[in-house]
N, CA, C and O atoms as a DFTB+ gen file, in Angstrom:
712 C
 N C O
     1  1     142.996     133.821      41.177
     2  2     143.325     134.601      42.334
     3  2     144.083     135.843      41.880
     4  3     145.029     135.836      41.092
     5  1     143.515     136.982      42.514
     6  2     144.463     138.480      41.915
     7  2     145.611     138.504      43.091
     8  3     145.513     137.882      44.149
     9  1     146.732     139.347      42.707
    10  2     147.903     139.153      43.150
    11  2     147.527     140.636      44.123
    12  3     146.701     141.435      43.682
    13  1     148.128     140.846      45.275
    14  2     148.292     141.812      45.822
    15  2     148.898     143.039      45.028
    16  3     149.520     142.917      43.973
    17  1     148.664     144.121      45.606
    18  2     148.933     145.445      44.303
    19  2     148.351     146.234      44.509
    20  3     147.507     146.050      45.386
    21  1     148.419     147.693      43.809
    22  2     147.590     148.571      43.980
    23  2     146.360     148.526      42.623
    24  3     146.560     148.083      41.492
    25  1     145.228     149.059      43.099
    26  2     144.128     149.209      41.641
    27  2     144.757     150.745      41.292
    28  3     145.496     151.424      42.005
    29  1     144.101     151.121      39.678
    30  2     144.326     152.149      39.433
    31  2     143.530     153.160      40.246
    32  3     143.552     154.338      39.888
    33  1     142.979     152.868      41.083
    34  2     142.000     154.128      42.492
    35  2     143.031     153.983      43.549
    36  3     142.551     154.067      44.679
    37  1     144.320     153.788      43.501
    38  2     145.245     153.705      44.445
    39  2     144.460     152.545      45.358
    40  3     145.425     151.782      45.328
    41  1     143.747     152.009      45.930
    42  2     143.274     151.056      46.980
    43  2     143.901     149.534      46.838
    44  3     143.857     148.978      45.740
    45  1     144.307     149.080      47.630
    46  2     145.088     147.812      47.488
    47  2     143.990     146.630      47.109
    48  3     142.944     146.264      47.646
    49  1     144.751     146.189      45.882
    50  2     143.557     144.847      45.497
    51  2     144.355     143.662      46.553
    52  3     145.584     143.598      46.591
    53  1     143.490     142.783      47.360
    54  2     144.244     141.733      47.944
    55  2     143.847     140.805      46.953
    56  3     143.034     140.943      46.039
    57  1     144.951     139.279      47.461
    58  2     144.395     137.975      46.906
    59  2     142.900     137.589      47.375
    60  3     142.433     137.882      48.475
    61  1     142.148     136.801      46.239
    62  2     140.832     136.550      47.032
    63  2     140.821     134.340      46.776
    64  3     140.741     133.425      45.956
    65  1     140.964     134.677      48.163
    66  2     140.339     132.979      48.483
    67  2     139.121     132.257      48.055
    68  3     137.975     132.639      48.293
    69  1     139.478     131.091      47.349
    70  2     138.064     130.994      46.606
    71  2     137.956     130.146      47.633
    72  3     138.790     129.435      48.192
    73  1     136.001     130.441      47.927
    74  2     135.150     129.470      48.482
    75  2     135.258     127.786      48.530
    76  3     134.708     127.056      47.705
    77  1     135.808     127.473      49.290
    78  2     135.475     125.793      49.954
    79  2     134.377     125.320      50.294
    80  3     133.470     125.887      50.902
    81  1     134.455     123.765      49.728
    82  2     133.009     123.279      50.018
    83  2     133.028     123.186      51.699
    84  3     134.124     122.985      52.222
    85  1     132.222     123.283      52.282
    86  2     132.033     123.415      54.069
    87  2     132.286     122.229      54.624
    88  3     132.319     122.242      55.855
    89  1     132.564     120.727      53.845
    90  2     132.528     119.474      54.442
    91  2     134.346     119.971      54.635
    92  3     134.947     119.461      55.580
    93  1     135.079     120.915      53.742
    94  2     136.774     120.501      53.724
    95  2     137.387     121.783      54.816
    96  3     138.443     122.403      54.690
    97  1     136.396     121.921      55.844
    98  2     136.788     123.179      56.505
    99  2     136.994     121.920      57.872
   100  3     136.360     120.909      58.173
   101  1     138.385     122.706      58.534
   102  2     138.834     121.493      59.783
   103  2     137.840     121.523      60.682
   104  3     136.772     122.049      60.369
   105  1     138.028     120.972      61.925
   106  2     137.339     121.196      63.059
   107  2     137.032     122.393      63.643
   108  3     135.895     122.852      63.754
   109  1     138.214     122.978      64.077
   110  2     138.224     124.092      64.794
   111  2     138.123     125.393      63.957
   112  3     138.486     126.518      64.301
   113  1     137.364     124.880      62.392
   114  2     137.311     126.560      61.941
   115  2     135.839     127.440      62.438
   116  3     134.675     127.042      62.486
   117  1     136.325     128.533      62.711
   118  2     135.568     129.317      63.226
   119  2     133.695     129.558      62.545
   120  3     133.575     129.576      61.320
   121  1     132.756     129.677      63.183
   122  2     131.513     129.281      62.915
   123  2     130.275     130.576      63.203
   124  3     130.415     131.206      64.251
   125  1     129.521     130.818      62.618
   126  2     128.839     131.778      62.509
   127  2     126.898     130.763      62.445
   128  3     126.670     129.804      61.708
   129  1     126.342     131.106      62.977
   130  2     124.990     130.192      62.294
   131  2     123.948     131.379      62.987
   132  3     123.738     131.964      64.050
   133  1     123.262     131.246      61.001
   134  2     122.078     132.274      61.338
   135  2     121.136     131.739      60.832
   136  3     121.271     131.255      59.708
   137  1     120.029     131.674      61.440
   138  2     118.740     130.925      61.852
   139  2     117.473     132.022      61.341
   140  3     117.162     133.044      61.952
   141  1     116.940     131.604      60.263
   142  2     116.195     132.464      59.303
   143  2     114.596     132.312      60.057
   144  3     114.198     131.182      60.340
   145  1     113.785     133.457      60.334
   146  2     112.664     132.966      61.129
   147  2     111.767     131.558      60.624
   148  3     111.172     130.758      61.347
   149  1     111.859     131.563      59.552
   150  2     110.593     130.796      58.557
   151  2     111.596     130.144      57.728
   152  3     112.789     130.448      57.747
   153  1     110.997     129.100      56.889
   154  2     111.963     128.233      56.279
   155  2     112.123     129.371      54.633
   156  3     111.385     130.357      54.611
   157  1     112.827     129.197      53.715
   158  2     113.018     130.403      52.994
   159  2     112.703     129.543      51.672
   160  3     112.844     128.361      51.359
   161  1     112.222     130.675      51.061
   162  2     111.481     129.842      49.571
   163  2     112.539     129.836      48.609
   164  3     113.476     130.631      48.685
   165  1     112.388     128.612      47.327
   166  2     113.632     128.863      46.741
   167  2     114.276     129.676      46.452
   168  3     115.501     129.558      46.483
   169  1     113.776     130.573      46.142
   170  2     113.611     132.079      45.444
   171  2     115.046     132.908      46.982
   172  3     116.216     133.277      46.882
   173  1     114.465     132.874      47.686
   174  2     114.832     133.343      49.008
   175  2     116.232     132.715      49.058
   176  3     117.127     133.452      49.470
   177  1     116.622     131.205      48.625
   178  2     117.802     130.460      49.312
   179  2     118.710     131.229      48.262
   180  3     119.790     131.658      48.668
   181  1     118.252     131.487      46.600
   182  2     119.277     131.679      45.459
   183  2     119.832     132.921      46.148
   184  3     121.048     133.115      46.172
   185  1     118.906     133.826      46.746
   186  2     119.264     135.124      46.760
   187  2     120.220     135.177      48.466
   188  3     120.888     136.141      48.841
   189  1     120.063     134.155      49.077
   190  2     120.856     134.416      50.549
   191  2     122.377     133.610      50.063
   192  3     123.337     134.155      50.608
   193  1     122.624     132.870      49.493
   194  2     123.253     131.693      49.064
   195  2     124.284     132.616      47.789
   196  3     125.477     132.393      47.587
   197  1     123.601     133.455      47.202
   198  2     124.122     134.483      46.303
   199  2     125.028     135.395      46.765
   200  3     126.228     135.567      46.552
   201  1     124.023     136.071      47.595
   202  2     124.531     137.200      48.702
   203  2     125.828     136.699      49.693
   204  3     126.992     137.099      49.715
   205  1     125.308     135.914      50.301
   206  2     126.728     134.887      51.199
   207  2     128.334     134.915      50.433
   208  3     129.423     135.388      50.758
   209  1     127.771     134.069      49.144
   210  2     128.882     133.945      48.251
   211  2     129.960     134.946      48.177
   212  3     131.122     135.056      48.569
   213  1     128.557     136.057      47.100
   214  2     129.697     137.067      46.861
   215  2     130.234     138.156      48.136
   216  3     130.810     139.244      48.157
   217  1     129.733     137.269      49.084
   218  2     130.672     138.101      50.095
   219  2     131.839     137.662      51.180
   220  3     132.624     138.356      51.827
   221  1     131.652     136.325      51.125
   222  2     132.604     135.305      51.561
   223  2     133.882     135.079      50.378
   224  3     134.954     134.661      50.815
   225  1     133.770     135.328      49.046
   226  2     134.689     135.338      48.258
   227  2     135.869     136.573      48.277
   228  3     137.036     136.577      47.885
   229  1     135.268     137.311      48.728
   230  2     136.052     138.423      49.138
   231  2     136.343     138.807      50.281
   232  3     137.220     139.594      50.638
   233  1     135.186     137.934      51.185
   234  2     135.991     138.296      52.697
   235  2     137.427     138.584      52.742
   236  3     138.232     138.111      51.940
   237  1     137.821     139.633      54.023
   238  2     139.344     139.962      54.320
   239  2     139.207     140.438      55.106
   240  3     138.241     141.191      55.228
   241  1     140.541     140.162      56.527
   242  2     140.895     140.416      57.646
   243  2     142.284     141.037      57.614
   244  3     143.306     140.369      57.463
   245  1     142.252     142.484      57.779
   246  2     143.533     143.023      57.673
   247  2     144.055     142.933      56.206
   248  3     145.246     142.651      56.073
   249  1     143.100     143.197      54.791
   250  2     143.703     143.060      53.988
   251  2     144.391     141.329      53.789
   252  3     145.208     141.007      52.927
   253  1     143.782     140.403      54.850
   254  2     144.695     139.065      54.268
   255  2     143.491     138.560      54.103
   256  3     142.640     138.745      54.973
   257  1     143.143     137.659      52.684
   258  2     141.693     137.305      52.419
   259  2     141.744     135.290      53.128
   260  3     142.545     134.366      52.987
   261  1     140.699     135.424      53.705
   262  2     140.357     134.483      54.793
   263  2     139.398     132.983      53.429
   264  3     138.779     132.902      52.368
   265  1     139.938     132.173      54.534
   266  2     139.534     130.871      53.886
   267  2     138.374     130.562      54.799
   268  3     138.245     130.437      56.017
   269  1     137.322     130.462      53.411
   270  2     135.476     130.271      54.253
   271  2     134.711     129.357      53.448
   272  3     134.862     129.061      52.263
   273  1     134.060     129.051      54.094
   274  2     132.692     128.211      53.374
   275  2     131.395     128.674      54.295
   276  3     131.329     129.182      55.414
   277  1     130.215     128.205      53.157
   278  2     129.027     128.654      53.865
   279  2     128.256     127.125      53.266
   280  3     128.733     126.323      52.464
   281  1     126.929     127.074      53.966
   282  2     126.608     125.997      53.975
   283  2     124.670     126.149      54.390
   284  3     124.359     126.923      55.296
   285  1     123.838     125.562      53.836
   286  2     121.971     126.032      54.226
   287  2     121.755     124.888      54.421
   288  3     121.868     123.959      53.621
   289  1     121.317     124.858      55.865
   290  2     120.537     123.629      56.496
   291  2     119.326     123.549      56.590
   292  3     118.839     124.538      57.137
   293  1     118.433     122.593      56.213
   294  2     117.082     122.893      56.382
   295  2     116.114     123.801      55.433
   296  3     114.899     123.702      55.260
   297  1     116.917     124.587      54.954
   298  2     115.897     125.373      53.916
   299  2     115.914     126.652      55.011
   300  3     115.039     127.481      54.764
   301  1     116.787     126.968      56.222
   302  2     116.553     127.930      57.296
   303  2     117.902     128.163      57.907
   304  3     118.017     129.306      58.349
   305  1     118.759     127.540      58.026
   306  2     120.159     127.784      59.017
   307  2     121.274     128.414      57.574
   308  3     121.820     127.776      56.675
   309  1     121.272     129.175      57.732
   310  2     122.987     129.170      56.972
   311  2     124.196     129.721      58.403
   312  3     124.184     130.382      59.441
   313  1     125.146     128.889      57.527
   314  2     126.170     128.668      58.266
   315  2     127.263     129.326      57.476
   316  3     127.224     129.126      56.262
   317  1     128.265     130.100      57.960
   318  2     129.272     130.977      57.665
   319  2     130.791     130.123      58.188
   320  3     130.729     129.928      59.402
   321  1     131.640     129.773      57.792
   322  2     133.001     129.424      58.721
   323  2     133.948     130.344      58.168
   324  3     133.754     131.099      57.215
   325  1     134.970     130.217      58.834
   326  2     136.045     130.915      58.756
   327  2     137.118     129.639      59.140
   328  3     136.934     129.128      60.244
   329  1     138.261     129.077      58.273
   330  2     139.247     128.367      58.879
   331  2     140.396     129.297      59.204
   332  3     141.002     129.770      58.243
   333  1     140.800     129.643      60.506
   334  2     141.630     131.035      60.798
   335  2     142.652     130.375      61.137
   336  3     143.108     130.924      62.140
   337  1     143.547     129.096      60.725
   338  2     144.788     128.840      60.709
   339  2     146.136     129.243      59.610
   340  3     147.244     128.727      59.460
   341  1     145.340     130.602      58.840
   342  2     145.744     131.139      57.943
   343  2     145.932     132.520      58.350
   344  3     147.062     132.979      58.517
   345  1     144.662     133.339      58.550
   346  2     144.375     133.974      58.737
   347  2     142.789     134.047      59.462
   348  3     141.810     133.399      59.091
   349  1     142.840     134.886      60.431
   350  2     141.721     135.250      61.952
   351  2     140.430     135.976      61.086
   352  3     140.618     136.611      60.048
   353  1     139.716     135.862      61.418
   354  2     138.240     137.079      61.161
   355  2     138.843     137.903      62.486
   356  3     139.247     137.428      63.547
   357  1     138.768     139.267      62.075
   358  2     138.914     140.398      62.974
   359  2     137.792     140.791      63.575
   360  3     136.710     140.405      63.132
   361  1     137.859     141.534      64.564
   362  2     136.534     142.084      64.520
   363  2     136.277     143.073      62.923
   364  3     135.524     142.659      62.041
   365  1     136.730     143.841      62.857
   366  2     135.816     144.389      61.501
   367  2     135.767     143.726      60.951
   368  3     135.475     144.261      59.881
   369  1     135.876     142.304      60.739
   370  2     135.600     141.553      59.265
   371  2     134.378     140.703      60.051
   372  3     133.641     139.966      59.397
   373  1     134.222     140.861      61.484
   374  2     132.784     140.005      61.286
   375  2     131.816     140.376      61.647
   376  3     130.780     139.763      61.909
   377  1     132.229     142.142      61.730
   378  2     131.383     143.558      61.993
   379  2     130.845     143.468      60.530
   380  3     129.678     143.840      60.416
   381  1     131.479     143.037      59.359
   382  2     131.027     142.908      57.662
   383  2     130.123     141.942      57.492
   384  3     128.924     142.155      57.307
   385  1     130.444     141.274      57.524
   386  2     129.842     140.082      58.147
   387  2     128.116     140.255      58.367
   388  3     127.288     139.841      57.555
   389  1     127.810     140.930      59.597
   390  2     126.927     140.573      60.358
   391  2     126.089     141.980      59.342
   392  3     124.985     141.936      58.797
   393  1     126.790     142.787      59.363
   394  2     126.313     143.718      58.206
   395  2     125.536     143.558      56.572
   396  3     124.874     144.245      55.794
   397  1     126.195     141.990      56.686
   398  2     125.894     141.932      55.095
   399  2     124.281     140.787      55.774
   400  3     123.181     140.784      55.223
   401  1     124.590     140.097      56.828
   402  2     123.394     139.313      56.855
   403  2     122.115     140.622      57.613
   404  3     120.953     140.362      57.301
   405  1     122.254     141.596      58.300
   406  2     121.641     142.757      58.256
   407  2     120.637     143.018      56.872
   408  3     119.419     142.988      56.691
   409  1     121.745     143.268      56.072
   410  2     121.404     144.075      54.674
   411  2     120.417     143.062      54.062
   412  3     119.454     143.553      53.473
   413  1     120.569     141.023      54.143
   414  2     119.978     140.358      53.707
   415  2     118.558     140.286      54.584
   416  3     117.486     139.918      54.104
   417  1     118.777     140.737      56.051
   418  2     117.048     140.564      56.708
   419  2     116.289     141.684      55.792
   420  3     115.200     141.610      55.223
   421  1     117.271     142.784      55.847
   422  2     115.872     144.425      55.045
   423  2     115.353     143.741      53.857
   424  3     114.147     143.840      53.630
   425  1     116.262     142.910      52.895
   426  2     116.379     142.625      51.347
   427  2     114.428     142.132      51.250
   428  3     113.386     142.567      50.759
   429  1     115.128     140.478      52.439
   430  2     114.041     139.704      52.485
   431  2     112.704     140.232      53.131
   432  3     111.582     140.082      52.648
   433  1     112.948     140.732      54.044
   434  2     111.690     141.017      55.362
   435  2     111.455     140.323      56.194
   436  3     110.388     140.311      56.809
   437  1     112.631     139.425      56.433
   438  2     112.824     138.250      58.086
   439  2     114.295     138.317      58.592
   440  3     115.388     138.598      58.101
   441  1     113.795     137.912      59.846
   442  2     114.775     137.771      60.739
   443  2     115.855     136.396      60.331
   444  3     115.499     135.236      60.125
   445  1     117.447     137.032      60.292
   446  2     118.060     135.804      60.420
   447  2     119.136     136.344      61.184
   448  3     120.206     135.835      60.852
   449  1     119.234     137.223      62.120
   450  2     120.545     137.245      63.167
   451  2     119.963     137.004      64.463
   452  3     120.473     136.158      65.198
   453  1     118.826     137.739      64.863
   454  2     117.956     137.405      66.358
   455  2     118.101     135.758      66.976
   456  3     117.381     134.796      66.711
   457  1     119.301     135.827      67.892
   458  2     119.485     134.162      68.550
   459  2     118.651     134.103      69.592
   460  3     118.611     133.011      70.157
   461  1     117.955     134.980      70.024
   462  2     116.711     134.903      70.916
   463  2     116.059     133.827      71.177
   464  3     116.160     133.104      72.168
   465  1     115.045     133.672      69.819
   466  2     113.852     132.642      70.078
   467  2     114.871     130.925      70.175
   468  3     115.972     130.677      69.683
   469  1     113.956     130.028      70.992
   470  2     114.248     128.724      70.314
   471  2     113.795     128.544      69.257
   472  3     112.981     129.207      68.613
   473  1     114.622     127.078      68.907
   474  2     114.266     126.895      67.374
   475  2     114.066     125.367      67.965
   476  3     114.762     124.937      68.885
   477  1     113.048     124.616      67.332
   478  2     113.562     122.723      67.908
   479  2     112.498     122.151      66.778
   480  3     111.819     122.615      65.862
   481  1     112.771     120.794      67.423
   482  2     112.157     120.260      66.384
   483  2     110.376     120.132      67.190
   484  3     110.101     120.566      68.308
   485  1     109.491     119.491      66.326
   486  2     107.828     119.554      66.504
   487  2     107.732     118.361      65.217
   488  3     107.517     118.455      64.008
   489  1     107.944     117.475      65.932
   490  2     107.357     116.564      64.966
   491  2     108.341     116.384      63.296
   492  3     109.405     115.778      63.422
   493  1     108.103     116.721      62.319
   494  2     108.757     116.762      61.264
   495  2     108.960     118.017      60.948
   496  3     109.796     118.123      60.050
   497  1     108.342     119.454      61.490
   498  2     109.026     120.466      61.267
   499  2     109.647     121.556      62.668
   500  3     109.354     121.626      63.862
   501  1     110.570     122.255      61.829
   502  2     111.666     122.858      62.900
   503  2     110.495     124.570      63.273
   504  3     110.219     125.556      62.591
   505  1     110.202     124.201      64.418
   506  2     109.532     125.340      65.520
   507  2     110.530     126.654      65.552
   508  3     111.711     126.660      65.206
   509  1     109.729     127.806      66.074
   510  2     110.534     128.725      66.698
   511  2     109.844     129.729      67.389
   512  3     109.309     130.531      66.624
   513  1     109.659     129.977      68.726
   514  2     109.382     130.535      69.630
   515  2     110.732     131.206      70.742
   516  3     111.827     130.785      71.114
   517  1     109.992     132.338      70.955
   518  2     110.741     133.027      72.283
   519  2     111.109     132.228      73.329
   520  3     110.380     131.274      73.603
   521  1     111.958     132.402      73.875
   522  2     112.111     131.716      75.161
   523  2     111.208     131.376      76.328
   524  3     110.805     130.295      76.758
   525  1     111.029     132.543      76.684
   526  2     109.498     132.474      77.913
   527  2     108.310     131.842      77.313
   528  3     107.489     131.190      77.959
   529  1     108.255     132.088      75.917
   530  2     106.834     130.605      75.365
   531  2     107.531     129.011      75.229
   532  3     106.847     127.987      75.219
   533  1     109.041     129.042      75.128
   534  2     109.358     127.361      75.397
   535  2     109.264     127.581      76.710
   536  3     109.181     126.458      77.207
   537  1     109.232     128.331      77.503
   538  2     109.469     127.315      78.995
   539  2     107.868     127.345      79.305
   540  3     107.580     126.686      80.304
   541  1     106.824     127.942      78.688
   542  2     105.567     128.293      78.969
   543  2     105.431     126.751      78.564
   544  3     105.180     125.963      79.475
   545  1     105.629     126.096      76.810
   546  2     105.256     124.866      76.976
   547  2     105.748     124.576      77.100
   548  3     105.724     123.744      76.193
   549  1     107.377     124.200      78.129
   550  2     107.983     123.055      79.036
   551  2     106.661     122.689      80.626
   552  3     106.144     121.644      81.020
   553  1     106.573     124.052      81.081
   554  2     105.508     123.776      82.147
   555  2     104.522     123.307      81.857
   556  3     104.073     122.580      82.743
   557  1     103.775     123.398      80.756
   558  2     102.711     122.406      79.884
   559  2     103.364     121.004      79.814
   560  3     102.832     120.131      80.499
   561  1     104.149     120.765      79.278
   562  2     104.569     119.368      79.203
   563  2     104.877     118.806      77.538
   564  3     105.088     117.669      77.114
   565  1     104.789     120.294      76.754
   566  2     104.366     120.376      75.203
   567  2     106.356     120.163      74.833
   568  3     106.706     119.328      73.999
   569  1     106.789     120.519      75.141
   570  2     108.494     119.945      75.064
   571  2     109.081     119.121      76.307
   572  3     108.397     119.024      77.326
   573  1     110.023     118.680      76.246
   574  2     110.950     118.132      77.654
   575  2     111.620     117.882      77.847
   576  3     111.835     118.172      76.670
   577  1     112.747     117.419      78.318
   578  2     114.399     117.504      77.847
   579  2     114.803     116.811      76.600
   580  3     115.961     116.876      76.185
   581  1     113.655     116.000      75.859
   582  2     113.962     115.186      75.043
   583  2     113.920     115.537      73.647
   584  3     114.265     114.928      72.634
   585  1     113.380     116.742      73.859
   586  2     112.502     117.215      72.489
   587  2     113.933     117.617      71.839
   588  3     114.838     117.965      72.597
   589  1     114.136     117.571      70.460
   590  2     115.434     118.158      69.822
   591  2     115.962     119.273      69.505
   592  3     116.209     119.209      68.301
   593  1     116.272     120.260      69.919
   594  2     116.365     120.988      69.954
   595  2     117.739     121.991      69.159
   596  3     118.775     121.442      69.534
   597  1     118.089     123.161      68.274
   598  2     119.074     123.505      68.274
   599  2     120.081     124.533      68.610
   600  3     119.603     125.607      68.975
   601  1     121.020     124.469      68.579
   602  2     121.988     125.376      69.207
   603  2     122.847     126.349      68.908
   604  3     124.034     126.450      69.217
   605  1     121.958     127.275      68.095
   606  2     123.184     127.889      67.362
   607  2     123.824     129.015      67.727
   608  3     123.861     130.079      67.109
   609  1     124.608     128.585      69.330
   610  2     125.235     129.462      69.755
   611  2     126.610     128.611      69.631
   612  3     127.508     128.889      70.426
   613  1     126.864     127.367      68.465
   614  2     127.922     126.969      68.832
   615  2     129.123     128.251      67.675
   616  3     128.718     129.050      66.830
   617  1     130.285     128.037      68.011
   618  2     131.153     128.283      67.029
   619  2     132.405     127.798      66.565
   620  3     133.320     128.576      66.296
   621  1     132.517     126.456      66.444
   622  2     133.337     125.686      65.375
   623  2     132.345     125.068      64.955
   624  3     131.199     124.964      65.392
   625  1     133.248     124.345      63.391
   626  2     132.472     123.469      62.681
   627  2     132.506     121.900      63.523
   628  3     131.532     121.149      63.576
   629  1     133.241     121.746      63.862
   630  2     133.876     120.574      64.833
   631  2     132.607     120.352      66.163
   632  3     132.495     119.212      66.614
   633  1     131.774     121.380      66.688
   634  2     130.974     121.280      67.289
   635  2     129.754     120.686      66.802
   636  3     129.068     119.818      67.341
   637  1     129.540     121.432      65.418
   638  2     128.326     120.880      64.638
   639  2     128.761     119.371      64.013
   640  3     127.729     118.702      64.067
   641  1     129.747     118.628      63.495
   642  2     130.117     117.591      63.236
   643  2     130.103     116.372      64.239
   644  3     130.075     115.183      63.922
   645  1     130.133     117.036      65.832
   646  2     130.264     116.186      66.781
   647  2     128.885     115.649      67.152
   648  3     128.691     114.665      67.866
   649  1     128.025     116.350      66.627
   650  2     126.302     116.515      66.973
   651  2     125.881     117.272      68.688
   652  3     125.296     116.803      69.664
   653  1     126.518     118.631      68.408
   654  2     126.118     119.242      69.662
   655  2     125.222     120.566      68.880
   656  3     125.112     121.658      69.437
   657  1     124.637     120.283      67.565
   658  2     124.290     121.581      67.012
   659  2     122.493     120.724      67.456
   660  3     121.856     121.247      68.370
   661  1     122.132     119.981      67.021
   662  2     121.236     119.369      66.500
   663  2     120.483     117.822      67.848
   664  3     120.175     116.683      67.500
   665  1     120.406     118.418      69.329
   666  2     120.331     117.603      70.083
   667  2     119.001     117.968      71.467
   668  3     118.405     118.985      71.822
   669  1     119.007     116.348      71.964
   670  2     118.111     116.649      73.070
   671  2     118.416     118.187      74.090
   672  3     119.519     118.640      74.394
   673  1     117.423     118.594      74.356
   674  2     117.661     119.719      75.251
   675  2     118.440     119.611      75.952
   676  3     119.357     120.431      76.001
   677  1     118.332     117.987      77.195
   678  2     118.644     117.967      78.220
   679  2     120.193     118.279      77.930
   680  3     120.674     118.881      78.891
   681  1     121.440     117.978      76.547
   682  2     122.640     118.348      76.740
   683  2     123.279     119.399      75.592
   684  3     124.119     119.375      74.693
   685  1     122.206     120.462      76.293
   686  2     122.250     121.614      74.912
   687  2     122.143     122.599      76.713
   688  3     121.846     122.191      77.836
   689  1     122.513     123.856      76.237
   690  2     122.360     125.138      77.319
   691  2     120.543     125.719      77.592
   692  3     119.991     126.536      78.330
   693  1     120.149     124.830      76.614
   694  2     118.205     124.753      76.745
   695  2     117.731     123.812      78.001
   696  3     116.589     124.027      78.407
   697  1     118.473     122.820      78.637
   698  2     118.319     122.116      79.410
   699  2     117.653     123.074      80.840
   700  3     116.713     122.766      81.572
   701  1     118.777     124.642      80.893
   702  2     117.991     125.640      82.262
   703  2     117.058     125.921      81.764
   704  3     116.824     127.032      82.240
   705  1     116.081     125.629      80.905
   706  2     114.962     126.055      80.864
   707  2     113.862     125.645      81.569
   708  3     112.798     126.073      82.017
   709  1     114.912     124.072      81.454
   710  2     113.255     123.551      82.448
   711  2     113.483     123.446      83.974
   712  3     112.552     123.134      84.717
């Protein structure tokens, strides 16, 4: 860890928080989940998983460097936390943030910030369609409150641990669909 100080470019070096594994982040630390259109090839995970890293290692809010973990579900979800009983994500730090997963859609050539479409499950693999085509096949009968569906509008980790990330429609905010 570098000590607070100035660099020789006059700019203040802060301390940098090293990365936690995502199982040792509390309940209530703060949660980010971005949902990659297509599942991502290995090649794809080194380089999002890379990118994440070296930018969660240096995350900082107000100059105070923030305690985070990141975490890839599925071969498609990465997950960002923030435990802010230390220190908060500001807005500009999750204006950086959303910037750096930006910079990773141009890198790749897919979508991973658009919370638009659903995402659910189809059998053994995870779907993703627009909204107005899930409720197109809810009126078909092709999903139904039962189908599994996920949610990644939650934001603690404590939500995803409780199993409200990863559930039937009917008690997810997908339920007004049908």
């Amino acid at each position: 860890m570098r000590r607070a100080g100035s660099s020789r470019t006059g700019h203040a070096i802060i301390d940098r928080m090293p990365r936690i594994a995502f199982d040792q982040l509390p309940p209530d630390a703060r949660l980010w989940i971005f949902a990659a259109e297509r599942l991502l090839t290995a090649d794809e995970q080194t380089q999002v998983l890379g990118a994440v890293d070296g930018f969660i290692e240096q995350w900082a809010a107000h100059d105070r460097p923030l305690t985070t973990a990141r975490d890839l579900r599925y071969d498609r979800f990465i997950f960002v936390a923030v435990d802010e009983r230390a220190a908060g994500a500001s807005g500009c730090s999750i204006d950086a943030l959303v910037r750096q997963m930006k910079g990773l859609e141009t890198a790749l050539g897919l979508e991973l910030i658009n919370h638009g479409p659903v995402l659910y499950r189809e059998g053994d693999r995870i779907a993703r369609v627009e909204r107005h085509q899930f409720i197109e096949l809810a009126e078909k009968g092709d999903v139904n409150p039962e189908t599994v569906v996920f949610d990644n509008s939650l934001t603690t980790v404590g939500d995803v641990r409780n199993g409200h990330w990863e559930l039937p429609a009917s008690q997810s905010w997908h339920k007004a669909l049908f």
